[in-house]
C-alpha positions in Angstrom: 21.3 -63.9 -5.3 20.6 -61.1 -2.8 17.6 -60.3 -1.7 14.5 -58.7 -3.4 11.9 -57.0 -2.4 8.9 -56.9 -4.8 5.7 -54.9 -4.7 2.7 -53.9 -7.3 2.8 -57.6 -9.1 0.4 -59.8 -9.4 0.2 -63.2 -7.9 1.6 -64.7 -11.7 4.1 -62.4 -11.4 5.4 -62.7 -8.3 6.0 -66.3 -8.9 8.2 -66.0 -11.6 10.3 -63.0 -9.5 10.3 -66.0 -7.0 11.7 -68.6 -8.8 14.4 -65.8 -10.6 15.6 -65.1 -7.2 15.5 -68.5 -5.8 12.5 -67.8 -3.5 14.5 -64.6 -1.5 11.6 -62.3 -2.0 9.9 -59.9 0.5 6.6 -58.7 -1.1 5.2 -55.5 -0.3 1.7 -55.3 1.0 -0.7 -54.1 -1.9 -2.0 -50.8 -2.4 -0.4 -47.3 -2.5 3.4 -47.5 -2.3 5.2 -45.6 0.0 6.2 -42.1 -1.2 9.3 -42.1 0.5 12.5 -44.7 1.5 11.6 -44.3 5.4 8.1 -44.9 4.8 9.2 -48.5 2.3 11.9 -49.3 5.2 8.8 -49.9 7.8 7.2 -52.1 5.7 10.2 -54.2 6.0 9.2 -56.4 8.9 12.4 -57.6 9.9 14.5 -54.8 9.0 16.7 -56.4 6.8 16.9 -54.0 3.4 17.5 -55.4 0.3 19.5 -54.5 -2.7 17.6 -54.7 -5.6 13.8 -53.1 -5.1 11.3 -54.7 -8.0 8.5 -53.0 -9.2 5.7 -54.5 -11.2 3.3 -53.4 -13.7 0.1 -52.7 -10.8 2.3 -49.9 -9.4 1.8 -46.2 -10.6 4.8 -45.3 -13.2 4.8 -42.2 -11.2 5.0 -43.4 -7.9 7.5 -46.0 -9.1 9.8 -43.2 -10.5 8.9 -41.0 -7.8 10.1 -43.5 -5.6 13.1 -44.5 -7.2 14.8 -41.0 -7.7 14.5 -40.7 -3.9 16.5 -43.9 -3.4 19.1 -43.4 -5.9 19.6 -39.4 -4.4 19.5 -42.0 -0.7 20.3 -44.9 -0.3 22.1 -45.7 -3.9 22.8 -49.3 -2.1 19.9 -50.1 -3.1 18.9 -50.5 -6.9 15.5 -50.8 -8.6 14.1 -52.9 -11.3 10.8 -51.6 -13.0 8.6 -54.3 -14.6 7.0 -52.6 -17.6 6.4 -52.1 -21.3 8.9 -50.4 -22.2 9.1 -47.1 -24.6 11.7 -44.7 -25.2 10.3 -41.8 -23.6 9.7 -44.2 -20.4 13.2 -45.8 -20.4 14.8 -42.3 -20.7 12.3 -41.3 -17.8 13.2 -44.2 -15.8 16.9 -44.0 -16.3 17.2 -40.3 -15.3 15.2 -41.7 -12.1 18.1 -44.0 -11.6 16.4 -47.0 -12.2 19.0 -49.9 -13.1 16.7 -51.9 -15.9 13.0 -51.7 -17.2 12.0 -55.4 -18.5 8.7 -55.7 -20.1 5.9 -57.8 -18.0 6.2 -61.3 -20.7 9.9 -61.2 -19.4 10.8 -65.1 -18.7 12.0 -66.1 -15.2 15.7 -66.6 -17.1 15.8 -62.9 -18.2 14.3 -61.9 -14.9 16.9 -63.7 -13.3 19.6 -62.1 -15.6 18.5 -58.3 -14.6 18.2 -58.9 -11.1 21.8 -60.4 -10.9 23.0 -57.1 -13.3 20.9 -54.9 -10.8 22.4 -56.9 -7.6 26.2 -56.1 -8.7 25.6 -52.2 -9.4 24.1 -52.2 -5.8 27.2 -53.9 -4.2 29.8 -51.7 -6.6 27.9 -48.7 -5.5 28.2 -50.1 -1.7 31.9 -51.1 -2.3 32.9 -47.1 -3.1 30.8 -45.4 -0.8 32.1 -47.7 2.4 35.7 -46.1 1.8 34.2 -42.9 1.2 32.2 -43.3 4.6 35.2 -44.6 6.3 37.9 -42.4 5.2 36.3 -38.8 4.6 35.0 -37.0 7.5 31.7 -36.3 6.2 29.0 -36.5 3.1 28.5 -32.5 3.5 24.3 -33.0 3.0 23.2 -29.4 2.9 19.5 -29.3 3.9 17.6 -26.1 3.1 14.3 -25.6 5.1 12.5 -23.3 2.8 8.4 -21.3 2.9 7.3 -18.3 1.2 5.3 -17.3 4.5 6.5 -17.2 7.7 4.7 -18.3 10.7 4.7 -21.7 9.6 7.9 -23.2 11.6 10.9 -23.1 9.8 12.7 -22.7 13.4 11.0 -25.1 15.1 11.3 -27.9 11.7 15.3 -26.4 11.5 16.1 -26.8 15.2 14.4 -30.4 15.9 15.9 -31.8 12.6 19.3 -30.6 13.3 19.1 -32.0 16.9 17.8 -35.4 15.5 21.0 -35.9 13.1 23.0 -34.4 15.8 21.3 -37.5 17.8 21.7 -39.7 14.8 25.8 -38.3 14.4 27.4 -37.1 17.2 29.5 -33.9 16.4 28.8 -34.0 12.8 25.8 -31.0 12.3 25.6 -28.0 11.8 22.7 -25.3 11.8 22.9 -22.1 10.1 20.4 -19.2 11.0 19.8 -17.2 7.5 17.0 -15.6 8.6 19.6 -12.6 8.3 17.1 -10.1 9.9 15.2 -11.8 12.5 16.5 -14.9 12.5 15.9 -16.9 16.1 17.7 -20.0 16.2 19.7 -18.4 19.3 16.4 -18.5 21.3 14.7 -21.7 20.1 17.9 -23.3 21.3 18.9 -21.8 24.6 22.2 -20.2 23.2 23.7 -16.9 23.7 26.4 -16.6 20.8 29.3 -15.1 21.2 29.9 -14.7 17.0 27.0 -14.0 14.5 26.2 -14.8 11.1 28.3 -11.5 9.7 31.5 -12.3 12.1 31.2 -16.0 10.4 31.3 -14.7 6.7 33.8 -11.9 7.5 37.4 -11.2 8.4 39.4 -14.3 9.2 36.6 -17.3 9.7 35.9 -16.7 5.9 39.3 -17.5 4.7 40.1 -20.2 6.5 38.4 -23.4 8.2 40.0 -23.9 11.3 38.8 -20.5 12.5 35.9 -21.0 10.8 34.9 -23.8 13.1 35.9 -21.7 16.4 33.5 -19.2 15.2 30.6 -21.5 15.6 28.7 -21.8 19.0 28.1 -25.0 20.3 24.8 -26.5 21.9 24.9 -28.9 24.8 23.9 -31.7 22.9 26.7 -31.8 20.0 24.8 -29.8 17.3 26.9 -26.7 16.2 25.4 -23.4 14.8 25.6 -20.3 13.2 23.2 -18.1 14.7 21.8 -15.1 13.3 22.7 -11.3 13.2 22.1 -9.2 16.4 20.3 -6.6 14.5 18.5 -6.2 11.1 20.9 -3.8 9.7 23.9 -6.2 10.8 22.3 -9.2 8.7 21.4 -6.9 5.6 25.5 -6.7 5.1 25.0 -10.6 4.3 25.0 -11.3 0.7 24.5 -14.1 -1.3 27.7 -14.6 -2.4 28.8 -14.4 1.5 25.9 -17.2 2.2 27.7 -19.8 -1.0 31.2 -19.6 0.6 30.0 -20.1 3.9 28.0 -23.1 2.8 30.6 -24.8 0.5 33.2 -24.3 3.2 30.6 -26.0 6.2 30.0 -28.6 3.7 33.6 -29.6 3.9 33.3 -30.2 7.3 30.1 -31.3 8.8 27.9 -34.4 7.3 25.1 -32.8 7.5 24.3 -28.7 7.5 20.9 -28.1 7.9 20.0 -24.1 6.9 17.1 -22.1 8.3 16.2 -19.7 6.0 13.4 -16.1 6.1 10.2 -16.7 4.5 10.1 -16.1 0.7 13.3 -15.8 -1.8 15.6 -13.3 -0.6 19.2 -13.6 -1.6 20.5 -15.5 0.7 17.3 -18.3 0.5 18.2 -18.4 -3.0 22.1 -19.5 -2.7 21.0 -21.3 -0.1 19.0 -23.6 -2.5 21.7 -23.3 -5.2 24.0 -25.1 -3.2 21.4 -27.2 -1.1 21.5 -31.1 -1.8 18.0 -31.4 -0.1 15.2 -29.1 0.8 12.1 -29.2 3.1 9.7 -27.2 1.5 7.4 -26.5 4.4 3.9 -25.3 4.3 0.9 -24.7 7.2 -2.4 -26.4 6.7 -4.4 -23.4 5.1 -5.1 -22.0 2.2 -3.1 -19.3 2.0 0.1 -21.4 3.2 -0.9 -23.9 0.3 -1.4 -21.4 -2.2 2.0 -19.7 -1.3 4.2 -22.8 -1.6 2.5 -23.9 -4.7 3.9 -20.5 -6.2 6.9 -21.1 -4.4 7.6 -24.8 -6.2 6.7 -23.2 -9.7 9.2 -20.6 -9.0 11.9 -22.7 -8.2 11.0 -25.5 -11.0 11.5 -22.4 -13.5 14.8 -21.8 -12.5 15.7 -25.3 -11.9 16.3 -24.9 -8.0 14.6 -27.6 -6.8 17.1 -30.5 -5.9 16.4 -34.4 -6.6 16.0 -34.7 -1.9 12.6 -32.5 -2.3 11.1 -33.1 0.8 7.6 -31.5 1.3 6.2 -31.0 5.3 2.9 -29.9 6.3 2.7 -28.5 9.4 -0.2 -27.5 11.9 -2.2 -30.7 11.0 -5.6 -30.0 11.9 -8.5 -32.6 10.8 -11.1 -29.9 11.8 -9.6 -27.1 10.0 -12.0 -28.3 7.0 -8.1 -29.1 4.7 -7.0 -32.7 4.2 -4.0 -34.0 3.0 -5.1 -35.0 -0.4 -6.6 -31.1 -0.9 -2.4 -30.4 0.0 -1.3 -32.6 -2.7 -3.8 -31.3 -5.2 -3.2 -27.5 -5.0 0.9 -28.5 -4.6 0.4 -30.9 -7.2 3.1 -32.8 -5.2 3.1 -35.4 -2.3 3.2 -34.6 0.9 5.9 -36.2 2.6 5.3 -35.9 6.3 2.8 -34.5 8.3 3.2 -32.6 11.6 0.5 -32.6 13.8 -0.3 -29.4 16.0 0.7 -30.1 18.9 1.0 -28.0 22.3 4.0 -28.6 23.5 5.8 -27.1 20.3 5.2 -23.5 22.3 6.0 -24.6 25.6 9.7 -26.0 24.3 10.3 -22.8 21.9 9.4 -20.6 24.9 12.4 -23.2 27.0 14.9 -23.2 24.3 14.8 -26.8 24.6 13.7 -28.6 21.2 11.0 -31.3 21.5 13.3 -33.8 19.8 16.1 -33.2 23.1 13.1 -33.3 25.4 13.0 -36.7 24.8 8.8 -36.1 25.7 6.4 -38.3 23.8 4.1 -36.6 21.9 2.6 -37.0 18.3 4.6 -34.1 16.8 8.3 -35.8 17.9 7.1 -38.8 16.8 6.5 -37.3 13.3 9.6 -35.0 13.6 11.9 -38.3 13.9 10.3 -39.7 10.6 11.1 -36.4 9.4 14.9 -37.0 10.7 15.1 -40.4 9.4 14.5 -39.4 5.8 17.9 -38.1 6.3 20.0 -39.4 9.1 22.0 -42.9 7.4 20.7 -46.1 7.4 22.5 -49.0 8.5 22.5 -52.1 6.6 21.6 -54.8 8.8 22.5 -58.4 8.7 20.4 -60.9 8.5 20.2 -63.7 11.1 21.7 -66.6 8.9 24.0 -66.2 5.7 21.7 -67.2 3.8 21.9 -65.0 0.4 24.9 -65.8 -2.0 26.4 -63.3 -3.6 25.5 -61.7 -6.7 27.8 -63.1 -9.6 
């Protein structure tokens, strides 16, 4: 049997999962459980992930779902087993989650046994077709939308250092797109001076065909390839959004990851940018008026259905003394807050350089929280364990 990790059980419990999976059980410390996959992968002392994730009857149904959509959108090697009484309304819940199987908390160790084998073998099949897929297709084409309805608040800064961290994470493989059409400032954050612009890249001959697409981008030193944005305000208003899909689908086809900076609030070309997004950071500034504007912001986008399952929300300009605290965030959001950035004074000092804190390589709170930031998307290997010592699911 492969191995399980179990958390939000009780000690009974957790000795029946035990026995079911022949004592190959990491449990989870208790309390909250991690709102995210990066967050539940540093619990994981040895680093060794598991396949099948069970969660018991002490854990939140919310957080347990919550939790489980972001691993199947993920890492879909990995599949999750929800202890629980189960009712129609909460298995429908749980499978549009993508939870494998909810078995209710009397289950005996022989049926637990039975569903953690059954959730073991959809984990390896899903492994078994994405290892070609990895192997053989150039890239996943993730499209990571960094939206706010304010500006101010970082966008560029967030944009640049996550594009340099996958770029860090996957050589060659990222690109950044600058749709702040009229005063977009990738350029500048980065140290670039472009010889094409956003409207040369969705015009003429680099919109018809992908191999001149790709010599209209200007490279960065370190890998990371961009689009930056229009030399003038009157230049980026000939942008539509039909110009921003096509551009987007046809980058997607390409690179593994295409990470898009967008203008504060929904202009055209924010909105097809979150139409075709797989992910987006939703970022927001640690004040009330920053809060108040992305809570607007998220009940906009849940009307229209914009909001993708990788919803990543990033509070920046953590300030203990600036009388908000995360909790006050998640309230007003009604939402999690995913990661927290910390002000931090060298985020001016690299903008001014055109050197992103991430390529700096400097220590400092911020890029450590930045890099949790990029691990939420960069891949995660599977590592081996020291000793075979897990038989296969059968």
């Amino acid at each position: 049997m492969s191995r399980v990790v179990l958390g939000g059980a009780d000690e009974e419990l957790a000795l029946r999962i035990k026995e079911a999976a022949d004592g190959d059980v990491l449990l989870l410390p208790p309390g909250r459980l991690p709102t995210d996959p990066a967050r539940l992968f540093e619990q994981l002392v040895d680093g060794e992930l598991p396949e099948v994730l069970v969660l018991g009857p002490e854990t939140s149904p919310a957080e347990a779902l919550n939790l489980a959509a972001r691993l199947d959108a993920q890492c879909p090697g990995i599949s999750v087993v929800l202890v629980a009484d189960p009712s129609p309304t909460l298995w429908q819940t749980a499978m549009r989650s993508g939870v494998r199987d909810v078995v209710p908390s009397a289950t005996d160790v022989a049926e637990l046994r039975a569903a953690i084998d059954r959730a073991a073998q959809a984990a390896s099949g899903r492994r078994r077709v994405l290892r070609p897929v990895e192997e053989t297709a150039r890239y996943t084409g993730r499209v990571i939308t960094v939206a706010s309805p304010k500006g101010g608040v970082g966008k560029t800064t967030v944009s640049t250092n996550l594009a340099i961290g996958l770029t860090q994470a996957a050589p060659q493989s990222t690109v950044l797109v600058d749709l702040d059409v009229q005063f977009g400032d990738v350029a500048s954050a980065l140290g670039l001076a472009p010889e094409y612009a956003l409207p040369d890249v969705v015009a003429g001959p680099a919109a018809e065909d992908t191999m001149v697409l790709k010599t209209f981008l200007t490279q960065h030193p370190s890998g990371l390839y961009a689009v930056c944005g229009a030399e003038s305000p009157a230049a980026g208003d000939t942008v539509s959004g039909a110009d921003v899909g096509r551009l987007l689908a046809a980058l997607a086809r390409e690179f593994r990851y295409v990470v898009v900076d967008t203008a504060p609030g929904l202009s055209e070309p924010t909105l097809a940018a979150l139409d075709r997004a797989t992910d987006v950071v939703m970022l927001t500034s640690m004040d009330v008026p920053g809060v108040r504007g992305l809570r607007k912001e998220l009940d906009v986008l849940r009307e229209l259905c914009m909001i993708p399952a990788g919803r990543h929300v990033v509070m920046n300009f953590a300030d203990p003394k600036g009388g908000l605290s995360v909790r006050d965030v998640e309230t007003t959001i009604g939402s999690g807050v995913d990661v927290v950035l910390p002000w931090s004074k060298a985020v001016p000092a690299s903008t001014n350089a055109g050197v992103p804190l991430l390529q700096s390589g400097r220590k400092d709170p911020m890029a450590k929280e930045l890099r949790r930031l990029v691990a939420r998307f960069a891949a995660t290997p599977l590592k081996q364990g020291r000793r075979a010592k897990h038989r296969a699911a059968s």
